[in-house]
C-alpha positions as CSV (number, residue, x, y, z in Angstrom):
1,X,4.0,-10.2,10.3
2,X,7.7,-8.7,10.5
3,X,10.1,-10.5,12.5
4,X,13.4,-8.3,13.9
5,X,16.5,-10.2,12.3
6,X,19.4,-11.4,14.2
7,X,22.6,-9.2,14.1
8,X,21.0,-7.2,10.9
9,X,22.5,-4.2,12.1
10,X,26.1,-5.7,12.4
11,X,25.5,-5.2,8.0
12,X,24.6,-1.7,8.3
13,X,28.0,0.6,8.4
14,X,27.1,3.1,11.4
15,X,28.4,4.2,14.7
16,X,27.1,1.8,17.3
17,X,25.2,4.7,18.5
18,X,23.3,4.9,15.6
19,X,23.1,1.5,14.9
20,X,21.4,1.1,18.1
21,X,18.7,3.7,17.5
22,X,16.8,1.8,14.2
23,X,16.9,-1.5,16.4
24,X,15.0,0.7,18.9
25,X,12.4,1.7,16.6
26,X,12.3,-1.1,14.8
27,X,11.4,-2.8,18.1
28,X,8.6,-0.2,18.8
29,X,7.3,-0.6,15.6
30,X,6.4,-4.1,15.7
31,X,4.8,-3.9,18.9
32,X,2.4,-1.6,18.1
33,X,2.4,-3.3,14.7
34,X,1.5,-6.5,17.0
35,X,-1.1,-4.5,19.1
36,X,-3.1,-3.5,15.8
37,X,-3.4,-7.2,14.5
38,X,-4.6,-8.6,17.5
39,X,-7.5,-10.4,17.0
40,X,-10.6,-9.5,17.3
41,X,-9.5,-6.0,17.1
42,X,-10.6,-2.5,15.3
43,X,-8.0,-3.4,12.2
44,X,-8.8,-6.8,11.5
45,X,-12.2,-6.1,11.6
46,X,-11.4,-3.3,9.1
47,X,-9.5,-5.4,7.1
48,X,-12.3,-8.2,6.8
49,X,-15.0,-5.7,6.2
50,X,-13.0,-4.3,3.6
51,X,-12.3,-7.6,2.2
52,X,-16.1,-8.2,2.2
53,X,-17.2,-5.4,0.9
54,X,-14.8,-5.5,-2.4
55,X,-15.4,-8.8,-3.2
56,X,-19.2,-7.6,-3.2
57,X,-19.1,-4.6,-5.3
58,X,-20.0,-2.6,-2.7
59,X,-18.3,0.9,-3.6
60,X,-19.8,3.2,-1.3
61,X,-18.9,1.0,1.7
62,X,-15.8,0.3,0.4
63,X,-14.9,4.0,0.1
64,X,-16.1,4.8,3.4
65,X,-14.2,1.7,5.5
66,X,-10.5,3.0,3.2
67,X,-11.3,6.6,5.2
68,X,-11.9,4.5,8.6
69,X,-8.6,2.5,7.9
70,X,-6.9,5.3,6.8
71,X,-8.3,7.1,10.3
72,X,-7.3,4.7,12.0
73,X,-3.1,4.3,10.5
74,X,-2.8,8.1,10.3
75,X,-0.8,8.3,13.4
76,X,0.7,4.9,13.7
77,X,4.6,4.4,13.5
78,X,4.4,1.1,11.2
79,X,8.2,1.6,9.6
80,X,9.4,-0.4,6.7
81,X,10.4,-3.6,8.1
82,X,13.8,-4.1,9.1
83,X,14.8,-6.8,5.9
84,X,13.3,-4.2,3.7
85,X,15.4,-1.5,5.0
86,X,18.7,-3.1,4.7
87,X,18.1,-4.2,1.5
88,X,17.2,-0.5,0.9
89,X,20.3,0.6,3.0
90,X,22.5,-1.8,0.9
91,X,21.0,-1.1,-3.2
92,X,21.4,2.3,-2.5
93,X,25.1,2.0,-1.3
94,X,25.5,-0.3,-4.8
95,X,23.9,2.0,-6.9
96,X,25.5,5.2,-5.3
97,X,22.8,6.8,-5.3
98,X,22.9,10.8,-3.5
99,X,19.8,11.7,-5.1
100,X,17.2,9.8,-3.4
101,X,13.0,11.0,-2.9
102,X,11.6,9.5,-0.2
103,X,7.6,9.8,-0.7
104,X,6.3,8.5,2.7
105,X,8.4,9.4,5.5
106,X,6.3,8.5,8.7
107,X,8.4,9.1,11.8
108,X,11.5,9.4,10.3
109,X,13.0,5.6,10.5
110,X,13.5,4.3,6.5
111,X,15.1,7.9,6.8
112,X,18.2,7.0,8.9
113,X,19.3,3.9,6.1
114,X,18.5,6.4,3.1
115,X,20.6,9.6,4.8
116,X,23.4,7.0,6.0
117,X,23.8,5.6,2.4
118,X,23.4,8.8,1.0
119,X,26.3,10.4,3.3
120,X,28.2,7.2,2.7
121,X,28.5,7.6,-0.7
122,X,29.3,11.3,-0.9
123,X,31.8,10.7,0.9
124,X,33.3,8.7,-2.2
125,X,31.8,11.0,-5.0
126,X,33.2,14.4,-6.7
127,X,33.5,17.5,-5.0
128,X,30.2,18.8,-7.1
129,X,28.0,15.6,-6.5
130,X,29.0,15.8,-2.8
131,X,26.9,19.5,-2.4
132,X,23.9,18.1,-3.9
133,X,23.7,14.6,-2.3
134,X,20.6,14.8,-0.3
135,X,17.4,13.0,1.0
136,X,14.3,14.4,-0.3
137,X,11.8,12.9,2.9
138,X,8.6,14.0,2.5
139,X,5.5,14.0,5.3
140,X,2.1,15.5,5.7
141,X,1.1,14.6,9.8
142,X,2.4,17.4,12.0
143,X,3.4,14.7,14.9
144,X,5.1,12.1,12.3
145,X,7.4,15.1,11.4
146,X,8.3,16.1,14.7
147,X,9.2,12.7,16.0
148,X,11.3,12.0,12.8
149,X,13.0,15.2,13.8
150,X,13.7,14.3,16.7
151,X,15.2,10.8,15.9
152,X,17.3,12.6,12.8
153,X,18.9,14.9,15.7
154,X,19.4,11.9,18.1
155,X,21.5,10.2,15.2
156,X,23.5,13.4,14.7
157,X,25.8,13.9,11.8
158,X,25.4,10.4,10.4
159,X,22.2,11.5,9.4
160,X,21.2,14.7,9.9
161,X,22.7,16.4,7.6
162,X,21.3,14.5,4.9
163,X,17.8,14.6,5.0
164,X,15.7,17.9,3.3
165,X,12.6,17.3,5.2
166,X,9.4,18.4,3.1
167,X,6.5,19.0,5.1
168,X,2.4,19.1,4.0
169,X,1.3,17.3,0.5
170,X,4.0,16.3,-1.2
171,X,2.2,17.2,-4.7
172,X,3.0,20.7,-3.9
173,X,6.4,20.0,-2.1
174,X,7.6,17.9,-5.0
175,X,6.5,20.3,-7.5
176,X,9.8,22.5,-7.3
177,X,13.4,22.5,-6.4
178,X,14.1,18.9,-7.3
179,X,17.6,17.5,-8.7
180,X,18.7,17.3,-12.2
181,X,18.5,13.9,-11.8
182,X,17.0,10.9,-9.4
183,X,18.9,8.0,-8.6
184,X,16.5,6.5,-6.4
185,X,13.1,6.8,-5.2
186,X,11.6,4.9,-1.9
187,X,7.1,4.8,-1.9
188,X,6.3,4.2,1.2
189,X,3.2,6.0,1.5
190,X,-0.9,6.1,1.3
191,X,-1.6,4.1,-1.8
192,X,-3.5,7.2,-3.9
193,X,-0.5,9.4,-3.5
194,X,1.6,6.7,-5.5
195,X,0.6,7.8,-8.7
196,X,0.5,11.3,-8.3
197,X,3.9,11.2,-6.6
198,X,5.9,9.2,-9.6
199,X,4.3,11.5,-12.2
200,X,5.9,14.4,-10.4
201,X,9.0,13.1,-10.5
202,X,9.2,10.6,-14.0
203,X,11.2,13.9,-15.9
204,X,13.7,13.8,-13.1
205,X,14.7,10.1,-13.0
206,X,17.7,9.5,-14.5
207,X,18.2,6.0,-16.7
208,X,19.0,3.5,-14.9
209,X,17.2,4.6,-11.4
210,X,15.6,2.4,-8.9
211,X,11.8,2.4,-7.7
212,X,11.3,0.3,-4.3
213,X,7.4,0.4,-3.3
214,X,6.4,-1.6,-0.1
215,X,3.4,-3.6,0.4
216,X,2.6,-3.9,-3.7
217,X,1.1,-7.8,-2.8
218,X,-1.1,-6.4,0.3
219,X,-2.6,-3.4,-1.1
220,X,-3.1,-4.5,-4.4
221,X,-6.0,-2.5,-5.0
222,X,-5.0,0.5,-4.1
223,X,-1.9,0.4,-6.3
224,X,-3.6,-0.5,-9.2
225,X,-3.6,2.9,-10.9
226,X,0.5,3.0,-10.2
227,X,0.3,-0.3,-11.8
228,X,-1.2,1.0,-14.5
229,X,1.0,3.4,-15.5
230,X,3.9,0.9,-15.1
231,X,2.7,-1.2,-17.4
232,X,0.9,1.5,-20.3
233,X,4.9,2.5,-20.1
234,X,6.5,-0.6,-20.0
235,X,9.2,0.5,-22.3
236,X,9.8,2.8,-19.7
237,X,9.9,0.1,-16.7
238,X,10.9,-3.0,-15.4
239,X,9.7,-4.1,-12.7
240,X,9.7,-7.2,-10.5
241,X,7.8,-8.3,-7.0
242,X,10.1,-9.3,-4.3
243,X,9.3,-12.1,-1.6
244,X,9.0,-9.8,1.3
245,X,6.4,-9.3,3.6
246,X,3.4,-7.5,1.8
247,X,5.2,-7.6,-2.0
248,X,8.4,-5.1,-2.3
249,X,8.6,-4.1,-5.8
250,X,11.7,-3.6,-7.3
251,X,11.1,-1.5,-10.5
252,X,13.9,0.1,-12.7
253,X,13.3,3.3,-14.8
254,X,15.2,2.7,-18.0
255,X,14.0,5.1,-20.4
């Protein structure tokens, strides 16, 4: 379970203002976060069945408890944790990075540290790499996109102005109108779309950019395909787990 970290956001380089509105929704998140792991409750339950079910070779269960649990999540504001976000906030401020693809948007939060990084460190970049320093979010749920609007606009132009907000399945609004190059890509997003999602973008990366995927230790299984990939390319990849809640995968496209 997430804890909220004491004075994080005195790292993160923002108008009070804004520095006050991820604390916020941090806060929110692990409530409801808090809510959905009580025990006894529909998710655990989930989670054990699904547990159960796997270790039996049960496929057809299996299949049909992943579309319950993914029911159930499909309009829950889980964010990234706030430990993974400044670490985000902060390697992309290192690496300065102004081409960033965020697959897995939700409502908008993991956002604000990308588009504050990214607006960060245009303001230090040439007059060319400036016009082109963007966000790429991407989200299908109609209520996720309209609450991350709204927290994008209650940020202002910290943020704002950043983000290019691609709305519906990402497989057809990644397809086109991508950057010459990526310098960073964030997965944060249902585990089958993680494969599909890199493979869209793999021409684009430039050598030397950084993949972060959350939750790699929890949903194990439902990476393993992405995992795959990594490792039929590993002359392509290097990758390494981080101890953060759930796994957070550091990977670094170097081909």
């Amino acid at each position: 379970m997430a804890t909220a970290l004491a004075n994080a956001s005195a790292t993160l380089d923002a108008s009070e203002r804004v520095k006050a509105l991820p604390l916020r929704l941090h806060t929110n998140s692990l409530a409801q976060e808090e809510e959905l792991n009580k025990p006894g409750g529909k998710l655990t339950e989930l989670k054990a069945a699904l547990r159960r079910h796997t270790e039996a070779g049960d496929a057809a269960a299996v299949v049909d408890l992943q579309r319950q649990f993914d029911d159930l999540m499909r309009d829950k504001m889980i964010a990234l944790e706030e430990d993974k976000a400044l670490f985000v906030y902060h390697l992309c401020r290192t690496l300065s990075a102004t081409r960033i693809v965020e697959a897995g948007t939700s409502f908008g939060l993991s956002t604000i540290y990308l588009a504050l990084a990214v607006g960060q460190n245009a303001a230090k970049s040439e007059p060319g790499k400036r016009e082109s320093a963007k966000v790429i979010a991407t989200e299908y749920e109609p209520s996720k996109i309209a609450l991350a609007r709204q927290h994008w606009r209650e940020a202002g132009d910290e943020v704002e102005p950043w983000i290019d907000l691609r709305e519906g399945d990402l497989r057809q609004t990644l397809a086109s109108d991508l950057p010459e190059e990526i310098d960073f890509v964030l997965f944060d997003i249902w585990t089958p779309m993680a494969l599909p999602t890199l493979r869209l973008l793999e021409s684009k990366l430039k050598r030397g950019a950084v993949i972060v995927v959350d939750n790699v230790t929890s949903s194990a299984d439902g990476y393993h395909d992405f995992h795959e990939h990594i490792k039929t390319h590993r002359s392509a990849y290097r990758s390494l787990v981080l101890p953060y809640s759930g796994g957070l995968e550091f990977i670094v496209y170097d081909a």
